[in-house]
VOSENU-473491 format. One line per 10 residues: number of its first residue (from 1); their letters; for each residue x, y, z negated of C-alpha. Coordinates in pm, whole numbers. Each point is the difference from the previous one (the first is absolute). Layout:
NUM> A> X/Y/Z; ... .
This chain:
1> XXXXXXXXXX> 319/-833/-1181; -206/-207/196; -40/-400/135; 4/-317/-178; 107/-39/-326; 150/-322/43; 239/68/314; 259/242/53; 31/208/339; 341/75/159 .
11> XXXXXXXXXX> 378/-88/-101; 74/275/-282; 201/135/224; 159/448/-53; -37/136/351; 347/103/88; -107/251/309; -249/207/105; -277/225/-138; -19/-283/-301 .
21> XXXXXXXXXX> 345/-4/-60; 78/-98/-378; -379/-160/-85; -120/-337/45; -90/-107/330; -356/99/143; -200/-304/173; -102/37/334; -382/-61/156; 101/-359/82 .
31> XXXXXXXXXX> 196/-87/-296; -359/123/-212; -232/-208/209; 217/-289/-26; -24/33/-374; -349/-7/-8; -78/-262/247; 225/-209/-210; -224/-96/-318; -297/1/218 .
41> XXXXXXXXXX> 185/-261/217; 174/-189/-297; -182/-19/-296; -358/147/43; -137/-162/316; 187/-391/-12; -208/41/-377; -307/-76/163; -144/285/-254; -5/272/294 .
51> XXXXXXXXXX> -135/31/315; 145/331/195; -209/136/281; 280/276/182; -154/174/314; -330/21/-109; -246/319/-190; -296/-32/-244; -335/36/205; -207/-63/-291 .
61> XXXXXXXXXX> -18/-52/-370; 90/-367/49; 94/-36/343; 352/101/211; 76/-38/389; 291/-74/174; 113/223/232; 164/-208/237; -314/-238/44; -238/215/-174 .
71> XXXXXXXXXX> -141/-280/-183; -180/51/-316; 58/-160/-341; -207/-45/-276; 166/5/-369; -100/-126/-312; 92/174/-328; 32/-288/-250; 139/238/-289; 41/386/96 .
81> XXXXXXXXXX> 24/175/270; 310/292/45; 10/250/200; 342/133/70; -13/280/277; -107/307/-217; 383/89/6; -8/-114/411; 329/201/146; -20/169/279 .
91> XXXXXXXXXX> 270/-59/218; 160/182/356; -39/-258/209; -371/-53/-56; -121/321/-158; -282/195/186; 167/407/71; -203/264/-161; 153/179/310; -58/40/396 .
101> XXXXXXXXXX> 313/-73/226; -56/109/370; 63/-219/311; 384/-49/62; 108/72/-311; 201/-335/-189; -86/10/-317; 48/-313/-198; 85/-157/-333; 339/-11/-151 .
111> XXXXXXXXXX> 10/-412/90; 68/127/338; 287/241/-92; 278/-297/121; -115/-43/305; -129/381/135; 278/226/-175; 228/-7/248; -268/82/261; -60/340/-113 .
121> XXXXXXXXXX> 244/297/-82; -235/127/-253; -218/-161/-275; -257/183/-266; -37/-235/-266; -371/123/-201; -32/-70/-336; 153/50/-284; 5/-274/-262; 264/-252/-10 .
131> XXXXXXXXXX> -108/-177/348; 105/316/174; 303/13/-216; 129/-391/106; -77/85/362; 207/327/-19; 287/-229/-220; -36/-226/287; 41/234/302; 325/223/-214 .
141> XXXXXXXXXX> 126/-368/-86; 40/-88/384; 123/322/134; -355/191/77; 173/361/48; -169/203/-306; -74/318/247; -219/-242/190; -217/-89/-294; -311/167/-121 .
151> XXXXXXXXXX> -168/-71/-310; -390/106/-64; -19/19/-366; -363/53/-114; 51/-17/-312; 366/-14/-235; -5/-291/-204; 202/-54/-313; 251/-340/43; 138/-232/-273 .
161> XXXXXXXXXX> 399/-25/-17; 98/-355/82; 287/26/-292; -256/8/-260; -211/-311/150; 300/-266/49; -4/-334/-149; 320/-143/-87; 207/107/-337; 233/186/171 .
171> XXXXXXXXXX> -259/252/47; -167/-15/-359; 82/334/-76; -180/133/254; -289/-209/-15; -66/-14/-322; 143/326/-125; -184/150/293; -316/-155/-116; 48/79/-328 .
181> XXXXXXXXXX> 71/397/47; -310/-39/296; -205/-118/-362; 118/330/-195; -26/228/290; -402/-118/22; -56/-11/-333; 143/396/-49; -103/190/311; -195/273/-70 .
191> XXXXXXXXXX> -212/-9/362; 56/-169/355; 192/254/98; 259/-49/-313; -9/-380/40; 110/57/353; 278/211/-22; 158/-221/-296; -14/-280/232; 157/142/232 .
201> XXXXXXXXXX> 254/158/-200; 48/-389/-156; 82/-134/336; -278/-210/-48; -223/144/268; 142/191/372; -172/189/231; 76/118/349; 16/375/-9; 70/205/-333 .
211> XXXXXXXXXX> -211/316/177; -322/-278/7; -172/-63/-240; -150/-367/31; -354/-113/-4; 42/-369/-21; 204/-239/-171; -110/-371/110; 296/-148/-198; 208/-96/319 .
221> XXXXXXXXXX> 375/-82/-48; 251/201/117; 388/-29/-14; 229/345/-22; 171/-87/335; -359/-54/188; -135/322/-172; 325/159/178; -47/-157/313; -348/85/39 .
231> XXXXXXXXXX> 69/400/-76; 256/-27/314; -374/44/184; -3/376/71; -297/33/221; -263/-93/-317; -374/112/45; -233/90/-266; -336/92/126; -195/-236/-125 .
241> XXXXXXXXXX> -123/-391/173; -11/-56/400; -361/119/170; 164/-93/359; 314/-106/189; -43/172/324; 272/-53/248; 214/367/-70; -175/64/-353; -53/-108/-314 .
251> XXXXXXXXXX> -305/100/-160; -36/-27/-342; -245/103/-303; 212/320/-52; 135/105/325; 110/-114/382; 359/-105/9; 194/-6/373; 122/-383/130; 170/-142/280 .
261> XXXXXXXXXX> -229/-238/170; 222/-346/20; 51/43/-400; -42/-293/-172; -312/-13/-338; 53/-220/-272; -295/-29/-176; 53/-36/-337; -319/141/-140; -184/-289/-155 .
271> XXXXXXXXXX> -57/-16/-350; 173/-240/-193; -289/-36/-276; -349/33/82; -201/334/-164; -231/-269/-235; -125/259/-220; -331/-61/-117; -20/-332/152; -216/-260/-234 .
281> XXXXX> 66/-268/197; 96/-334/-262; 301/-168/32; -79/-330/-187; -369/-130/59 .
């Protein structure tokens, strides 16, 4: 679904354990960076046709800095000029909280989850889109006792089933029968409500609790033995996003929730895709 057209990613390999068990394998953070440093390294830059500037942020129309030496470059826009960062992502590790977190409190993204688990006999993990989910996969994965795992759920999200999204003919069925019923369901649905509910009923769509209704569906992947895992999390709490992490409380939009004080936050809150509605801004200049 996504990279370069021309190079393949991974070994086309069926996971044989674990939460994927039975789908192709899933590339990890390196294994993606890898891939894209590749073409950049191998084909575009020894061209002579591309000059790459990493480390470095527009300051002007025609201008970007470095931020190591914070040196300033001029550019020259022979043809067109593109801007690509109306679909920026926002990301964990760099994202700015819409939230206050008091002195003493750890709170951090889930890139630290390896290396601070283990240091804390309970974790919260906030969010509830599929960053929250992998952190939660993660932490069940490695032997995180469920009881010692809360989950603040602002919202319930709808997730994708992984069976209907393999590549692979040994999956076509699902795929492509999947998409195919996913087609009539759309085209047939009476309401949102209808479309939904068929989905769901298709095994095309999950969501976390049948009592909750959910108010999102971002289009995140989901296998049946994650979706299983996940619900092992008992202590699940709907009131709405974090105000404040205080060091016994939780306050959020729709209530105060009690907390031990050496819990552990993974913030998980950012939002994938930026809110560009309205935006004007163009693309190719």
């Amino acid at each position: 679904m996504y990279g370069v057209g021309s190079r393949a990613v991974g070994q086309h390999r069926i996971d044989t354990s674990g939460l994927n068990e039975g789908f192709y394998e899933l590339a990890s953070g390196l294994e993606i960076t890898r891939y894209y440093h590749q073409p950049m390294e191998d084909v575009f830059l020894p061209s002579g046709r591309v000059h790459y500037f990493p480390l470095s942020e527009p300051t002007g129309d025609a201008e970007i800095m470095s931020l190591m030496s914070r040196e300033r470059t001029r550019l020259h826009a022979r043809k067109k000029r593109v801007d690509a960062t109306l679909l920026t992502t926002s990301i964990p590790a760099t994202h700015v909280r819409q939230f206050e977190v008091a002195e003493g409190i750890t709170c951090v993204p889930p890139n630290e989850l390896p290396r601070m688990a283990a240091k804390h006999r309970t974790v919260t993990v906030l969010g509830g889109g599929k960053t929250s989910i992998d952190s939660l996969s993660w932490l069940l994965g490695n032997g995180y006792p469920a009881d010692a795992i809360s989950w603040v759920v602002p919202r319930d999200s709808r997730f994708l089933n992984r069976a209907c999204t393999e590549p692979g003919l040994e999956f076509f069925e699902q795929t492509f029968g999947g998409g195919a019923e996913n087609l009539e369901i759309c085209a047939t649905a009476t309401n949102v409500e209808d479309l939904c509910t068929r989905m769901e009923a298709a095994g095309i769509w999950f969501r976390l609790d049948p009592g909750v209704w959910p108010r999102m569906f971002h289009s995140a992947v989901l296998s049946e033995r994650e979706m299983e895992a996940v619900r092992s999390i008992r202590r699940t709490i709907r009131l709405g996003r974090v105000n404040r992490i205080e060091p016994h409380r939780l306050v959020l939009e729709g209530g105060v929730e009690d907390a031990k004080s050496d819990t552990l936050y993974i913030d998980c809150t950012a939002s994938a895709v930026a809110q560009n509605v309205g935006i004007r801004t163009p693309v190719f200049s």
